[in-house]
N, CA and C atoms as a LAMMPS dump frame, in Angstrom:
ITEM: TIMESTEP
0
ITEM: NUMBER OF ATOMS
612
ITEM: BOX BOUNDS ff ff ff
-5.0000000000000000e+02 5.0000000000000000e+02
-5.0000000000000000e+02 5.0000000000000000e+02
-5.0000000000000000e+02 5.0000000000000000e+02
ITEM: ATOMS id mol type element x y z
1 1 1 N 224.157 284.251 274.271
2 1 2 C 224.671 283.664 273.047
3 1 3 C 223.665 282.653 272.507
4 2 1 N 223.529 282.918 270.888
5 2 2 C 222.621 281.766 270.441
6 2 3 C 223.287 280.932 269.701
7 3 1 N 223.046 279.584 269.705
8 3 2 C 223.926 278.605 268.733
9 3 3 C 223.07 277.647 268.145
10 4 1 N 223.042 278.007 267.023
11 4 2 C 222.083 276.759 266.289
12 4 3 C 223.304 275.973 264.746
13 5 1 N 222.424 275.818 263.772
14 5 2 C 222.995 274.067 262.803
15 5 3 C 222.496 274.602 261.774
16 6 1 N 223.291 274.046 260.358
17 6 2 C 222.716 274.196 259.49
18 6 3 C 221.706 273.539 259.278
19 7 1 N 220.353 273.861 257.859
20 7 2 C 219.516 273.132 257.927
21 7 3 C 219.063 271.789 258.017
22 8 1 N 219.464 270.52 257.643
23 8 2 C 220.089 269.344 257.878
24 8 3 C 221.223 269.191 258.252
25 9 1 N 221.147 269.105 259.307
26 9 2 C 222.37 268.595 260.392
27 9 3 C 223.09 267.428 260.4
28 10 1 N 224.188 266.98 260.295
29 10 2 C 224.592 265.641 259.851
30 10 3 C 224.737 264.803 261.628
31 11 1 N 224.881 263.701 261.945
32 11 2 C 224.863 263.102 263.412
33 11 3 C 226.233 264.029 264.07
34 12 1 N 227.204 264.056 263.305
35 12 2 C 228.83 264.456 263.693
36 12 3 C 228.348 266.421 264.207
37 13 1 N 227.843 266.948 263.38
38 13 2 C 227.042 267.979 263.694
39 13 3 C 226.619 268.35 264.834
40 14 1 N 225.276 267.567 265.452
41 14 2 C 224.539 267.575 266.249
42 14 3 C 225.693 267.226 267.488
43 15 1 N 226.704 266.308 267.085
44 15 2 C 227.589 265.409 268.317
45 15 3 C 228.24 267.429 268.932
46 16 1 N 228.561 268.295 268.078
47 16 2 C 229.625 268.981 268.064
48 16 3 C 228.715 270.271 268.274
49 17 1 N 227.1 270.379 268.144
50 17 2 C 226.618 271.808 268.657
51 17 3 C 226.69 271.09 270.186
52 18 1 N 226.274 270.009 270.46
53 18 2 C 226.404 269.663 271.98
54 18 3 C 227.217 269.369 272.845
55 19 1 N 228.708 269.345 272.199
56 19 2 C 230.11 269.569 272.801
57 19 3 C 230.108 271.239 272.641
58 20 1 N 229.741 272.294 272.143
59 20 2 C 229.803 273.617 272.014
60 20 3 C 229.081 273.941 273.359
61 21 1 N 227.846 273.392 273.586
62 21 2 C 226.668 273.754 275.177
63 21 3 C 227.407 273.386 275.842
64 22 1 N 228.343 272.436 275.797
65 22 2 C 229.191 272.62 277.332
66 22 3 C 230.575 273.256 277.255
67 23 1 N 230.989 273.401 276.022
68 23 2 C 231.867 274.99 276.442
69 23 3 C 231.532 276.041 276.708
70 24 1 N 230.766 276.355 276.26
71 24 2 C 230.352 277.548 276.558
72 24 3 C 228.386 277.382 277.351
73 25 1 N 228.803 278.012 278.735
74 25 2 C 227.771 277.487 279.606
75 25 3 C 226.782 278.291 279.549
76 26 1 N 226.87 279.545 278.718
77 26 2 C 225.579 280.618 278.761
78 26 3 C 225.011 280.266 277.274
79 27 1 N 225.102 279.367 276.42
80 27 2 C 224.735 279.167 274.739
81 27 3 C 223.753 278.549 275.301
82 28 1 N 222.701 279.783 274.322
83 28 2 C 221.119 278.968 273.96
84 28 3 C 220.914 278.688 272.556
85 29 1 N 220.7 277.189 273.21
86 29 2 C 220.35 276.392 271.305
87 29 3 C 218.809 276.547 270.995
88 30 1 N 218.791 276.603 269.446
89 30 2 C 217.432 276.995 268.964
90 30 3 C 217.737 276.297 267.396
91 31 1 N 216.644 275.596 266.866
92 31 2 C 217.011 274.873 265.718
93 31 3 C 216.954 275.956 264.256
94 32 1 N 217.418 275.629 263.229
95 32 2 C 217.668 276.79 262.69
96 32 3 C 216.444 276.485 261.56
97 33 1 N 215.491 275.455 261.352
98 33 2 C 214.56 275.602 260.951
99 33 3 C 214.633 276.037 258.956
100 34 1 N 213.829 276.907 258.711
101 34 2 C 214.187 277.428 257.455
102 34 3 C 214.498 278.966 257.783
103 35 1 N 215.014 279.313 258.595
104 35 2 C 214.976 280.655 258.396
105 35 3 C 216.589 280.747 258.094
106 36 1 N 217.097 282.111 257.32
107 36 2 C 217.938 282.235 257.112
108 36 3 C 218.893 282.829 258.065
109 37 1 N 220.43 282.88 258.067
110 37 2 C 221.347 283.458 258.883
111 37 3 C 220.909 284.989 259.165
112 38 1 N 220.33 286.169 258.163
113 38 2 C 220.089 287.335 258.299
114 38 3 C 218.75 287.027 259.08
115 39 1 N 218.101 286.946 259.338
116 39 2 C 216.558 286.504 259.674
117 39 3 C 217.307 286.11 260.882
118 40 1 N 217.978 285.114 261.76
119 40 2 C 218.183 284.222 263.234
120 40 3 C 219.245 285.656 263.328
121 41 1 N 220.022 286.554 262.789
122 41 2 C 220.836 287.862 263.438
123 41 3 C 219.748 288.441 263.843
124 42 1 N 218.758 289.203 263.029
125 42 2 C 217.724 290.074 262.987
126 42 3 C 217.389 289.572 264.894
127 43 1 N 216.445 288.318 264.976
128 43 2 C 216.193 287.699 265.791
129 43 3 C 216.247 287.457 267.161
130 44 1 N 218.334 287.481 266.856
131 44 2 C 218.976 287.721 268.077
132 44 3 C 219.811 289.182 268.715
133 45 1 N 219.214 289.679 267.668
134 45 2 C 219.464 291.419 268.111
135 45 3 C 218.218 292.003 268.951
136 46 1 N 217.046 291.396 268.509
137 46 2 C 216.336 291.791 269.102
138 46 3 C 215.443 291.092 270.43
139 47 1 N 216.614 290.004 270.479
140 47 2 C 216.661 289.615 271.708
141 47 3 C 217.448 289.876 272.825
142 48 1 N 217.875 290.593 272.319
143 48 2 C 219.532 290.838 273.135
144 48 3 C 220.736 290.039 273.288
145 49 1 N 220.539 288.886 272.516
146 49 2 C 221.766 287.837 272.716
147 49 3 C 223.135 289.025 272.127
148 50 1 N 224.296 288.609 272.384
149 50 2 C 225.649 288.852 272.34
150 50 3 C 225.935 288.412 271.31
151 51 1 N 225.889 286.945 271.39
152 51 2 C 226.816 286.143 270.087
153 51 3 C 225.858 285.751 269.227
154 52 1 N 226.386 284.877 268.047
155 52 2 C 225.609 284.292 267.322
156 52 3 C 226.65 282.886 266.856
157 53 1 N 226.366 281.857 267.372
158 53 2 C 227.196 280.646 266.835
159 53 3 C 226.411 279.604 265.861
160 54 1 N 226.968 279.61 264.666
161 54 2 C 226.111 278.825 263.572
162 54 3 C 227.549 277.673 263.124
163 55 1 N 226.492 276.672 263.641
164 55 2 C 227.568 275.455 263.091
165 55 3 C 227.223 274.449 261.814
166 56 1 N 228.036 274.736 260.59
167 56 2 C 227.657 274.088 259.155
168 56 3 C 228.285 272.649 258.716
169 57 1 N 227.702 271.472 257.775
170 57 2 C 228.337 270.547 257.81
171 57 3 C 228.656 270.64 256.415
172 58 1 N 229.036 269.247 256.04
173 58 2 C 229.67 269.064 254.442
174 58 3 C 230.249 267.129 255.196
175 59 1 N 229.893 266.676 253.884
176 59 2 C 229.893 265.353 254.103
177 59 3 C 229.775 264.65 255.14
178 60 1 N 229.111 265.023 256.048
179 60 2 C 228.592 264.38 256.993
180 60 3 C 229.783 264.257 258.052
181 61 1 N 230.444 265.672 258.349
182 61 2 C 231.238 265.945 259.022
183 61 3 C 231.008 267.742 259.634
184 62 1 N 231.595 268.176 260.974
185 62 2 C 231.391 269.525 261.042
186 62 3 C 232.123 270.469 259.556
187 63 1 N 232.178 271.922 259.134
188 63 2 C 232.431 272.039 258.169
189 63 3 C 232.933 273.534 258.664
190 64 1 N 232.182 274.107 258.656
191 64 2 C 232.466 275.669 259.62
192 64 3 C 231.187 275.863 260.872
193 65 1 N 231.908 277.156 261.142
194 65 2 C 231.867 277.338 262.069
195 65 3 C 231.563 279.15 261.911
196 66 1 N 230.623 279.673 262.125
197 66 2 C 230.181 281.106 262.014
198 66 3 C 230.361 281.582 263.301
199 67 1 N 231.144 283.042 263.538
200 67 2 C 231.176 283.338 265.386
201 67 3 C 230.764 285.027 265.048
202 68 1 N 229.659 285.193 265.168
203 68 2 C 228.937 286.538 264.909
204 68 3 C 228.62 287.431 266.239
205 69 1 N 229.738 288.422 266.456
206 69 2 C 229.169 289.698 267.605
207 69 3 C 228.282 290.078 267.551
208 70 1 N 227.077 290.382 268.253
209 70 2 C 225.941 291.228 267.763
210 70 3 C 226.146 291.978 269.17
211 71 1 N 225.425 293.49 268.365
212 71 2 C 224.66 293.738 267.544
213 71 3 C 225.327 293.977 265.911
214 72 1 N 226.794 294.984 266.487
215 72 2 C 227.015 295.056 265.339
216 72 3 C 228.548 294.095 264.482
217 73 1 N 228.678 293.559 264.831
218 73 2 C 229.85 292.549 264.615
219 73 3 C 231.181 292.637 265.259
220 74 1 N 232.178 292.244 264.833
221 74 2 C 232.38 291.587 263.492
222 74 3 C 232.012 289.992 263.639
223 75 1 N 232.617 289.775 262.304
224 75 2 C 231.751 288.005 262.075
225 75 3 C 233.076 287.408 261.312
226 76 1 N 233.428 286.267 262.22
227 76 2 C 234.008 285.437 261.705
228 76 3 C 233.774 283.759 261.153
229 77 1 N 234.641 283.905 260.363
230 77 2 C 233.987 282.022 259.767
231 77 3 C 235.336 281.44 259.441
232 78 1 N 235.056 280.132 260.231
233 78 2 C 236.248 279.354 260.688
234 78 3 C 236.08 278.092 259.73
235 79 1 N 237.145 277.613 259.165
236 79 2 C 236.935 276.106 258.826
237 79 3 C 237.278 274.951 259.779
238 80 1 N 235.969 274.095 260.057
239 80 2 C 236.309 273.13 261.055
240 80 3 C 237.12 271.77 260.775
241 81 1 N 237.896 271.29 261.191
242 81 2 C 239.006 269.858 261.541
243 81 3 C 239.216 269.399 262.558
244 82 1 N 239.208 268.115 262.404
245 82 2 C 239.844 267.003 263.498
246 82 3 C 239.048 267.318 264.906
247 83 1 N 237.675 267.05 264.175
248 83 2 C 237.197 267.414 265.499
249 83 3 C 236.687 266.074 266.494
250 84 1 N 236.741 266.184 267.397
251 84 2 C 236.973 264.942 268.745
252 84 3 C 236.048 265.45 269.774
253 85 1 N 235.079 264.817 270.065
254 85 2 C 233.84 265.142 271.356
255 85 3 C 234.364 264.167 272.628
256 86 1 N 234.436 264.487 273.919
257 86 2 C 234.433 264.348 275.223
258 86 3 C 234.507 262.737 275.32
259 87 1 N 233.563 261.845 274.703
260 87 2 C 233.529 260.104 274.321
261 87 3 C 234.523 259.509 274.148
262 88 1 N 235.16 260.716 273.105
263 88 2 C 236.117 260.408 271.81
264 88 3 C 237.529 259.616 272.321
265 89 1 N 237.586 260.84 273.06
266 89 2 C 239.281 260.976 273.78
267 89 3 C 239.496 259.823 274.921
268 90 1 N 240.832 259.14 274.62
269 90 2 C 241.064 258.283 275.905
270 90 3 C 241.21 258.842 276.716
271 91 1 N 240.925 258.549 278.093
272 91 2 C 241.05 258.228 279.204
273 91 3 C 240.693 260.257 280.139
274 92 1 N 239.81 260.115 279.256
275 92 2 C 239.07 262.276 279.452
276 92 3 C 238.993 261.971 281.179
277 93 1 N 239.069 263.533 281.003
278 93 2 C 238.639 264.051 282.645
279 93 3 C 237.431 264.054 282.927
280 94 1 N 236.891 263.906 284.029
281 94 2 C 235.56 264.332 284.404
282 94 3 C 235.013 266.069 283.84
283 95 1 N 233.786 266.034 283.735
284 95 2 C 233.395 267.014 283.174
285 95 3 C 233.18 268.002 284.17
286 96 1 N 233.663 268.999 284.242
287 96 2 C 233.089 270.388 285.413
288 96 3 C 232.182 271.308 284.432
289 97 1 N 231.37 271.753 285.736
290 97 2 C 230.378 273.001 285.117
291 97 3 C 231.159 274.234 285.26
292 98 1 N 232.193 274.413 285.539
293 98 2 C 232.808 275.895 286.356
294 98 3 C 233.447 276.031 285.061
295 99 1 N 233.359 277.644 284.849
296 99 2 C 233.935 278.239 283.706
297 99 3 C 235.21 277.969 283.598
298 100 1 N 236.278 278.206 282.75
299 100 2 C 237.346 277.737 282.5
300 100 3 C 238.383 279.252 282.499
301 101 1 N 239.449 278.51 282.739
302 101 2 C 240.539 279.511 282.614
303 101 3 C 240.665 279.634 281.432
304 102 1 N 240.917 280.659 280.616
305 102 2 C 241.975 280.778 279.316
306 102 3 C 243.058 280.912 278.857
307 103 1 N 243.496 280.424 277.724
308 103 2 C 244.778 280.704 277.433
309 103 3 C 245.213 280.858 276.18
310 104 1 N 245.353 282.018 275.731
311 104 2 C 245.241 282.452 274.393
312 104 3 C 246.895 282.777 273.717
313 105 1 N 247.491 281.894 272.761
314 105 2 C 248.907 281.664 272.505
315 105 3 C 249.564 281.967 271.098
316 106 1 N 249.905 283.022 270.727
317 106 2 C 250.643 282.925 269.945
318 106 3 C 249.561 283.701 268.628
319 107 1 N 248.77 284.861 268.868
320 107 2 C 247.771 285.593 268.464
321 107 3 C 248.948 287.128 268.602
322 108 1 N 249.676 287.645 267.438
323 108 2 C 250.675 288.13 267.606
324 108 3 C 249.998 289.628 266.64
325 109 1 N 249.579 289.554 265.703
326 109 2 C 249.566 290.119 264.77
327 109 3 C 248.239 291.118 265.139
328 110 1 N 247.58 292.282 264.471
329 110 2 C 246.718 292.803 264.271
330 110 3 C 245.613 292.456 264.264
331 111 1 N 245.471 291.299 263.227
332 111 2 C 244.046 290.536 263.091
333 111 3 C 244.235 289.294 264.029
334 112 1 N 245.166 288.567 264.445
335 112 2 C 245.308 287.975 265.095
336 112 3 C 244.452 287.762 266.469
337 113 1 N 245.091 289.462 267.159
338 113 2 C 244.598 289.879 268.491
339 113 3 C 243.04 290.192 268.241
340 114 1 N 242.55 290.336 266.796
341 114 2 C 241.042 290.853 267.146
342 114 3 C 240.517 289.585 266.847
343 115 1 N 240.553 288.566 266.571
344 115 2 C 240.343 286.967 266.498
345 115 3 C 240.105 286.582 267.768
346 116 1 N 241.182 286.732 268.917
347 116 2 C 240.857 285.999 270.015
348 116 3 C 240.144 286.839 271.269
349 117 1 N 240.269 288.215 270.778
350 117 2 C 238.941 288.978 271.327
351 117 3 C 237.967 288.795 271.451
352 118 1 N 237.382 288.276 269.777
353 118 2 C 236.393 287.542 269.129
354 118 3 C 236.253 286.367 270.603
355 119 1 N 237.224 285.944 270.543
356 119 2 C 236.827 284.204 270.891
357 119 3 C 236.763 284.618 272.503
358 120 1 N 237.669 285.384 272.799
359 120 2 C 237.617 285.283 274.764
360 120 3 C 235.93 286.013 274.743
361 121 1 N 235.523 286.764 274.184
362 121 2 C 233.881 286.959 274.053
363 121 3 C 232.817 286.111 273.932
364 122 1 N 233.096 285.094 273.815
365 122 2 C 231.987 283.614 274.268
366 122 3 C 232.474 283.246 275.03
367 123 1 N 233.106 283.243 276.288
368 123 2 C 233.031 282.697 277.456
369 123 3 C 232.72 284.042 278.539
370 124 1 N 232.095 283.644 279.632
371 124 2 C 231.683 284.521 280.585
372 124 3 C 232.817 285.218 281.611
373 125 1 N 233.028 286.337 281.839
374 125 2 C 234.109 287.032 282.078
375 125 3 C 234.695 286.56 283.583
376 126 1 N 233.426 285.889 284.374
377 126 2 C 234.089 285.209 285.337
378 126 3 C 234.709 284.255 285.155
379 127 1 N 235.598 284.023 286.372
380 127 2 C 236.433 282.845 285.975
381 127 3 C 236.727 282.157 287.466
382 128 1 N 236.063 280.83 287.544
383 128 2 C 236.236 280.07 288.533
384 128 3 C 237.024 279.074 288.593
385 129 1 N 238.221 279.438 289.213
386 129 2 C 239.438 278.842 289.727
387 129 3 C 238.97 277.216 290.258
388 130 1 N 238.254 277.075 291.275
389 130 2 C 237.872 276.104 291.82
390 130 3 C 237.599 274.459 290.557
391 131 1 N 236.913 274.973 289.977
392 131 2 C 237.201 273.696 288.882
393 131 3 C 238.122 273.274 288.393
394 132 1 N 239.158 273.883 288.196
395 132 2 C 240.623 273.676 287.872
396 132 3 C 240.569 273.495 286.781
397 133 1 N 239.55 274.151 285.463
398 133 2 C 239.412 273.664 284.233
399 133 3 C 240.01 274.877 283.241
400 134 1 N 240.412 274.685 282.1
401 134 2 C 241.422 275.455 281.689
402 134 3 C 241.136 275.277 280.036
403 135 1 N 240.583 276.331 278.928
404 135 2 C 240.924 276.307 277.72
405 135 3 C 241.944 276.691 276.954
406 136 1 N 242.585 276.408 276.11
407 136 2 C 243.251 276.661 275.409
408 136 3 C 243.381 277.082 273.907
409 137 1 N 243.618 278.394 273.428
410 137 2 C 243.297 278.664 272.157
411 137 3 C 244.947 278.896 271.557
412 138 1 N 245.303 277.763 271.013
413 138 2 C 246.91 277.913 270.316
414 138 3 C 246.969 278.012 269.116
415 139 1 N 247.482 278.956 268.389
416 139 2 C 247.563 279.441 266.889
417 139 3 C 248.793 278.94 266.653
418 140 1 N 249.103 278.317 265.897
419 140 2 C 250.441 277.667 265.022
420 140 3 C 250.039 277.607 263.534
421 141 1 N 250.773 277.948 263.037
422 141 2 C 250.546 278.567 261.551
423 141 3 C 249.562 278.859 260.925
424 142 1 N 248.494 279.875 261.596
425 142 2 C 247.001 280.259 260.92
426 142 3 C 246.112 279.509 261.819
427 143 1 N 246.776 278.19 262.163
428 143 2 C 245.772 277.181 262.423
429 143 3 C 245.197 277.085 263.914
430 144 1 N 243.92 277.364 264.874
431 144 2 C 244.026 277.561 266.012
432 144 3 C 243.42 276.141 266.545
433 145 1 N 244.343 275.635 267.413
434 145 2 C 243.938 274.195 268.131
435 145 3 C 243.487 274.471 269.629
436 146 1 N 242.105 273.759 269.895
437 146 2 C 241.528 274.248 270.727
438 146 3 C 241.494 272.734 271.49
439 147 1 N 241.928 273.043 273.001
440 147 2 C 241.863 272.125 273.89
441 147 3 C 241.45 272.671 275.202
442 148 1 N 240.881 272.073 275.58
443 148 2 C 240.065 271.63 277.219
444 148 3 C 240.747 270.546 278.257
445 149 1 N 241.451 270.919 279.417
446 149 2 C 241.735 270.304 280.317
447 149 3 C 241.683 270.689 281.649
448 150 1 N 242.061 269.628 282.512
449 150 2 C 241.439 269.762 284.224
450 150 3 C 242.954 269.877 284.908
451 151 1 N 243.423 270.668 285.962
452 151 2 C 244.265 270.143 286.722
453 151 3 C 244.019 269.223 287.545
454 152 1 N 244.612 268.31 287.883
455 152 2 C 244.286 266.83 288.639
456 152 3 C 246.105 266.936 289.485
457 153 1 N 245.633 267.528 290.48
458 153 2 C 246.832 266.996 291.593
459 153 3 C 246.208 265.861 292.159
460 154 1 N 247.693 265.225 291.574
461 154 2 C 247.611 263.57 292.306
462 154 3 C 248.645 263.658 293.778
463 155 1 N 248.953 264.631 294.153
464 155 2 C 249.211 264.613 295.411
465 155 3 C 249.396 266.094 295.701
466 156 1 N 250.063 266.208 296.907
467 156 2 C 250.061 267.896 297.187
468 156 3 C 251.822 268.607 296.417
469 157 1 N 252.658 267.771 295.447
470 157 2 C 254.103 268.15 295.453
471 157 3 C 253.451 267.878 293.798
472 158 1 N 252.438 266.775 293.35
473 158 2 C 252.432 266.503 292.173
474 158 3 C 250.812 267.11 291.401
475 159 1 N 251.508 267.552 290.628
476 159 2 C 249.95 268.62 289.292
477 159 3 C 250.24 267.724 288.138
478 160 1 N 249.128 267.731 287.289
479 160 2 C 249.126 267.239 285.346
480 160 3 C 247.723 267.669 285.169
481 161 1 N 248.071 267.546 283.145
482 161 2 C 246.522 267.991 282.963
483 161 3 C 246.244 267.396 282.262
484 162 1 N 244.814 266.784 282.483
485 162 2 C 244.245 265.755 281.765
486 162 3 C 243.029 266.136 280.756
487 163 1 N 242.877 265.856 279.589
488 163 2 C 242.16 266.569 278.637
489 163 3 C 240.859 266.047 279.001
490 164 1 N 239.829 266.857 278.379
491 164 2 C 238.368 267.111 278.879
492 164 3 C 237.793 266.863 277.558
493 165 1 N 238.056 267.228 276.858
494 165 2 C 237.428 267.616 275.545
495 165 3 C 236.374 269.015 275.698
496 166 1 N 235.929 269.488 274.35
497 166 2 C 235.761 268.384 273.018
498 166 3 C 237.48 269.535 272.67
499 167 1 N 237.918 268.372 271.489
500 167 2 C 239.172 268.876 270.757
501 167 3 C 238.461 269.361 269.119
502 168 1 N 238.875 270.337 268.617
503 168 2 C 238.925 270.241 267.477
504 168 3 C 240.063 272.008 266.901
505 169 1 N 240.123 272.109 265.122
506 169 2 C 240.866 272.893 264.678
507 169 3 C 240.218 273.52 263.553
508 170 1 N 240.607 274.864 264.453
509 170 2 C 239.901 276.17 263.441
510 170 3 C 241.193 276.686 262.824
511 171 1 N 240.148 277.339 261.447
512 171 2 C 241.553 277.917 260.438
513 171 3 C 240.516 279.147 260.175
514 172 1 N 240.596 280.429 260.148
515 172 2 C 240.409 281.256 259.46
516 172 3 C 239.798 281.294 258.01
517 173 1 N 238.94 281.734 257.636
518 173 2 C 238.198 281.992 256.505
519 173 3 C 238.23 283.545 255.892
520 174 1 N 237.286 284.224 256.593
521 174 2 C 236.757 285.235 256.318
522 174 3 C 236.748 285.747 257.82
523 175 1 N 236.775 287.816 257.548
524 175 2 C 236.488 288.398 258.818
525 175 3 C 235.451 289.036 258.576
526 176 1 N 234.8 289.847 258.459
527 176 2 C 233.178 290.896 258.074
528 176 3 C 233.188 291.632 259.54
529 177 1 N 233.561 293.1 258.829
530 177 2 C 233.376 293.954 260.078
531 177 3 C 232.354 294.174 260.756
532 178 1 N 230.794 293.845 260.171
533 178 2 C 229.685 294.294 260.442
534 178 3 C 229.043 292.5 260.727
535 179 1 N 227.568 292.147 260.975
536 179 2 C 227.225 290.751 261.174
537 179 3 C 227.005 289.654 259.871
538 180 1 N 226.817 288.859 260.229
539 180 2 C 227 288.365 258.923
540 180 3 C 226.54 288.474 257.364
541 181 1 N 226.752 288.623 256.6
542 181 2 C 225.764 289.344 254.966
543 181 3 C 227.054 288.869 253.806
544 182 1 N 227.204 287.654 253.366
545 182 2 C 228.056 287.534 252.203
546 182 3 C 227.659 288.495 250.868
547 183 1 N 227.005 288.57 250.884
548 183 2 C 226.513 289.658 249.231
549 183 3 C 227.085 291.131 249.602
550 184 1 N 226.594 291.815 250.673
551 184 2 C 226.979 293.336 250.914
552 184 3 C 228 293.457 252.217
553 185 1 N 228.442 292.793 252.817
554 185 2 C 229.37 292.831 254.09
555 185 3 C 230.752 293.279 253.677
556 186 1 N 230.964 294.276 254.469
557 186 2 C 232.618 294.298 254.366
558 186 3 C 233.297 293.784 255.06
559 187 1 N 234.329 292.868 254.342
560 187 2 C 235.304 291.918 254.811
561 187 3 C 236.596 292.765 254.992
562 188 1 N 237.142 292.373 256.553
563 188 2 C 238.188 293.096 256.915
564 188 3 C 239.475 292.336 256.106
565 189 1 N 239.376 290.922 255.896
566 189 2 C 240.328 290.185 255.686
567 189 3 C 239.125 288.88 255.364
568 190 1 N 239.696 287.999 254.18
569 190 2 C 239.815 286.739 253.67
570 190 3 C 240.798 285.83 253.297
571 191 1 N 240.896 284.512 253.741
572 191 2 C 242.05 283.856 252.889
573 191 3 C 241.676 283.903 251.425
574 192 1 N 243.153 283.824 250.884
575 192 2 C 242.794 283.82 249.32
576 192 3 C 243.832 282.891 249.165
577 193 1 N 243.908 282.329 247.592
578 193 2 C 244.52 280.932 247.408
579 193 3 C 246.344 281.321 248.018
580 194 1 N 246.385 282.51 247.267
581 194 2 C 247.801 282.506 247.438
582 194 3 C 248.464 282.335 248.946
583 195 1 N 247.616 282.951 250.525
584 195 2 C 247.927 282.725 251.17
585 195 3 C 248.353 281.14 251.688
586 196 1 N 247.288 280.393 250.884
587 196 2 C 247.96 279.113 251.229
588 196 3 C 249.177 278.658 250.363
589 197 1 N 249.999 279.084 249.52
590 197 2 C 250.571 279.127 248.442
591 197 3 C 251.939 279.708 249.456
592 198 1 N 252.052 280.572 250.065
593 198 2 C 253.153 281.025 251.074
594 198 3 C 253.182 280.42 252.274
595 199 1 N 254.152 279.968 252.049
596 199 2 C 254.65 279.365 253.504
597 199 3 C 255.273 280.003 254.562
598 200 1 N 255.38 281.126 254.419
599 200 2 C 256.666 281.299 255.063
600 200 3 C 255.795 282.766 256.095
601 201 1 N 254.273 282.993 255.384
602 201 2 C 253.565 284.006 255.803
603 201 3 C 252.666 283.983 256.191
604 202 1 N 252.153 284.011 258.054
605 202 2 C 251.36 283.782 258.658
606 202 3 C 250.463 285.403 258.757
607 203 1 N 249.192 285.09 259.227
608 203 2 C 248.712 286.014 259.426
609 203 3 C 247.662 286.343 260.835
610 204 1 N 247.601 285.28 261.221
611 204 2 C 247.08 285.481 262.69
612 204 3 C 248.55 285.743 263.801
C-alpha cells in the first residue's frame, strides 16, 4: 500500500498521514511532489502496491480521503471529520504494533458491503490476537466512525477497552469502479444533494 498528501500539506494533514502509518502497518509513504493522482496510480501499478491512499486538505484541516484498489479498482473518496490523533485523546492506550482485530457494523446494503471490503483490504489478513488491539468500522447513517482500542484486563474476572486512537469520520462521496480518473471514470454511485435532503434514506 502507498499513502501519500496532497500537494501542500497542511500540519493537521501531515499529523493524520502519520496516524494512517500506524494503522495500517504495511503503508509506504512517498511525498506526492507534483505529480498527479493518474501518474502516483500508473506508478503504483507498476510497482505492485495493492492500495493507493491519498490524503487531501482544505482549510488547514484533513478534507478527504482517496482509498484506490489497484490494479484495477474500485476507488473510493471519503469526506474527512472530527478527526483526533493518538496525543489527542485522554487518557489513550499504549500503542501496539500487532495487527488489529476488526469489526465491521452495520454495512447492510449492496454498496455498503463493497465499502467495507474496500476497507478490510488495507489491513493485512493476519490477525494477531496477542495485542489485544481491535478496529472498529461503525456505519450509522452513511456516516462511518472509526475507532481503535486495546483490551486491558485489569484482572482475570475484569476486561474494558481503552481507546488507542487515531479517531476520526468518514462519509461517502463517490465510488469509481475502475482507479481513480474524475473526467472518464465510471462511478458506481455518488452522493448527490438530494441524498442529503432525505432523511429517512440510508445507503451504506
Amino acid at each position: 500500500m502507498l499513502l501519500t498528501r496532497g500537494e501542500h500539506p497542511c500540519y493537521r494533514t501531515k499529523q493524520m498521514v502519520k496516524e494512517i502509518r500506524w494503522l495500517f502497518p504495511n503503508a509506504v509513504y512517498r511525498p506526492r511532489k507534483n505529480y498527479t493522482l493518474k501518474e502516483i496510480t500508473q506508478f503504483c501499478i507498476n510497482r505492485e502496491f495493492t492500495d493507493l491512499l491519498v490524503v487531501t486538505d482544505r482549510l488547514k484541516e484533513p478534507h478527504n480521503l482517496i482509498v484506490s484498489h489497484l490494479p484495477k479498482g474500485p476507488t473510493a473518496t471519503f469526506r474527512v471529520s472530527n478527526f483526533l490523533t493518538h496525543a489527542q485523546l485522554e487518557d489513550a492506550a499504549p500503542r501496539t504494533e500487532h495487527y488489529p482485530e476488526l469489526i465491521f457494523k452495520n454495512f447492510d446494503t449492496r454498496l455498503g458491503r463493497r465499502i467495507s471490503r474496500l476497507l478490510q483490504c488495507l489491513f493485512p489478513s493476519k490477525r494477531d490476537y496477542a495485542g489485544r488491539a481491535v478496529a472498529t468500522f461503525h456505519n450509522q447513517r452513511d456516516y462511518i466512525f472509526l475507532r481503535t482500542h486495546r483490551y486491558i484486563f485489569d484482572s482475570m474476572d475484569e476486561v474494558r477497552l481503552q481507546e488507542m486512537g487515531p479517531r476520526f469520520t468518514l462519509r461517502l462521496l463517490t465510488l469509481q469502479s475502475g482507479t481513480f480518473d474524475t473526467k472518464f471514470g465510471e462511478f458506481e454511485w455518488y452522493r448527490k444533494k438530494e441524498h442529503d435532503a432525505d432523511k429517512l434514506e440510508w445507503y451504506l
